[in-house]
C-alpha positions as a printed NumPy array, in Angstrom:
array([[ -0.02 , -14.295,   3.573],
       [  3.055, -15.802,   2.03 ],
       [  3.312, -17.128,  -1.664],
       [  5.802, -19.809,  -1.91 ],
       [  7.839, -21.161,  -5.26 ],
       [  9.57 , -23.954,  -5.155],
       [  9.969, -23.622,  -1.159],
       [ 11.342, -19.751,  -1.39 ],
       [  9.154, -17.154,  -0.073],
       [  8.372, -15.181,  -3.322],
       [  5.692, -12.853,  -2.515],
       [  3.625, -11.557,   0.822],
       [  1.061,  -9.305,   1.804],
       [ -0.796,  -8.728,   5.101],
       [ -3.742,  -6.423,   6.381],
       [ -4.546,  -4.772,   9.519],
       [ -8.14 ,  -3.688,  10.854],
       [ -8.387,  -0.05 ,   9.872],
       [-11.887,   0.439,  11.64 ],
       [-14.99 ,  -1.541,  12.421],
       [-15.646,  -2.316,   8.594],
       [-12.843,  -1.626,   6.896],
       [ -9.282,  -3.271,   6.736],
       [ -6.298,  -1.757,   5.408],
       [ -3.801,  -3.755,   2.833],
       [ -0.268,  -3.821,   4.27 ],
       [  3.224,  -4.709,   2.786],
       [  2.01 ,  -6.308,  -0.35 ],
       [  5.552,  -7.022,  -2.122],
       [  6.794,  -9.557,  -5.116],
       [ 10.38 , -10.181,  -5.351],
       [ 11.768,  -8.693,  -8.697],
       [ 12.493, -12.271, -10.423],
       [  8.668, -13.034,  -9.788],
       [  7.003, -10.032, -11.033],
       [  4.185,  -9.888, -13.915],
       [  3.119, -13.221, -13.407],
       [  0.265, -12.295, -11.77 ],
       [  1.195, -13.027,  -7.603],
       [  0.394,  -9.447,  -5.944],
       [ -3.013,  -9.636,  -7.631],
       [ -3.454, -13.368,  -5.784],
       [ -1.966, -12.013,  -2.656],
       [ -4.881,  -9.429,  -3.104],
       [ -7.305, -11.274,  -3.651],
       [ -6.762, -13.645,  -1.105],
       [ -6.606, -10.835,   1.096],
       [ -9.587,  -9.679,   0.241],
       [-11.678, -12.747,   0.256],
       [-10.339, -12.837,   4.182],
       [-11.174,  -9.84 ,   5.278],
       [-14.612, -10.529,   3.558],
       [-15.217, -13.396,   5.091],
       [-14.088, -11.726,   8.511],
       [-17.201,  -9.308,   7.93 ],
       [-15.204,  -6.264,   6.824],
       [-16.99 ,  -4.353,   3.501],
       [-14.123,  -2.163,   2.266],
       [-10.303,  -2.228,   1.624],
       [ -7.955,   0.921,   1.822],
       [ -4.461,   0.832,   1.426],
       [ -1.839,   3.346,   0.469],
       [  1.137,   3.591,  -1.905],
       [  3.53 ,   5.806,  -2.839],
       [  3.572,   8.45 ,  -5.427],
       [  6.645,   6.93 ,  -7.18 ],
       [  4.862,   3.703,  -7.697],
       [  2.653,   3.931, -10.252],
       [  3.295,   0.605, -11.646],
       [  1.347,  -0.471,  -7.897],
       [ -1.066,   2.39 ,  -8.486],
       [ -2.177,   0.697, -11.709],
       [ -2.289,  -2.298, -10.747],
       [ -4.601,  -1.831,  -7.837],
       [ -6.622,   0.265, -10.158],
       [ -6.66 ,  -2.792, -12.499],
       [ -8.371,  -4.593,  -9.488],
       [-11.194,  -2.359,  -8.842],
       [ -9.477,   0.471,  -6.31 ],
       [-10.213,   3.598,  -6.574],
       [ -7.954,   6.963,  -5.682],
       [ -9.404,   8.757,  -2.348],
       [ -8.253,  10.91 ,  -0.257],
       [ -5.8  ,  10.279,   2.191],
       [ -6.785,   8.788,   5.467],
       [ -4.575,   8.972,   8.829],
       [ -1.701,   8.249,   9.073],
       [ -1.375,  10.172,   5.611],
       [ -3.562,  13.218,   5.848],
       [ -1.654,  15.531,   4.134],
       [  1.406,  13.177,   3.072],
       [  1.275,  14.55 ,  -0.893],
       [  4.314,  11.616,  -1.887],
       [  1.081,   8.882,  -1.074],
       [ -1.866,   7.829,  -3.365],
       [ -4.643,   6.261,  -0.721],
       [ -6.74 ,   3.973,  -2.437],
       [-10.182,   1.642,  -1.636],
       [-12.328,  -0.713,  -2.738],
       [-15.773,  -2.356,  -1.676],
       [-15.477,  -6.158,  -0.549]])
């Protein structure tokens, strides 16, 4: 998914089937200028709704350590910390995260 303002590409995000019910929240990113106005959490969301609508029941996703304005913010949207899944078994610079559709 792309978020456009004013014809410029201004924030994206994507998922990928993780397993049979779950998806997992890819390159969700905001360009600086467009920050706090509330567009990752639509990206999200829309994301969500998708993959909901696809027949998936739970979101995962995973972000890094030194992020933890991202780390809120997907708290902020009902995600919770768990452990790491592959690829990041035993990766201690990510924070996996998910959340039931």
């Amino acid at each position: 998914m792309i978020v456009y303002k004013d014809n410029i590409p201004v924030a994206c995000g994507a998922f990928k089937e993780y397993s049979v019910n779950c998806v997992e929240l890819k390159r969700i990113f905001v360009i600086k200028e467009k920050r706090q106005q509330g567009l990752a959490k639509l990206v999200i969301k829309e994301l969500e709704v998708s993959a909901k609508n696809m027949g998936y029941k739970y979101a995962v996703l995973g972000t890094g350590k030194k992020q933890p304005e991202a780390t809120s913010l997907y708290k902020s949207i009902g995600y919770n910390i768990t452990q790491n899944y592959e690829p990041y078994v035993g990766n201690t610079n990510i924070v996996c995260m998910k959340k039931d559709l």
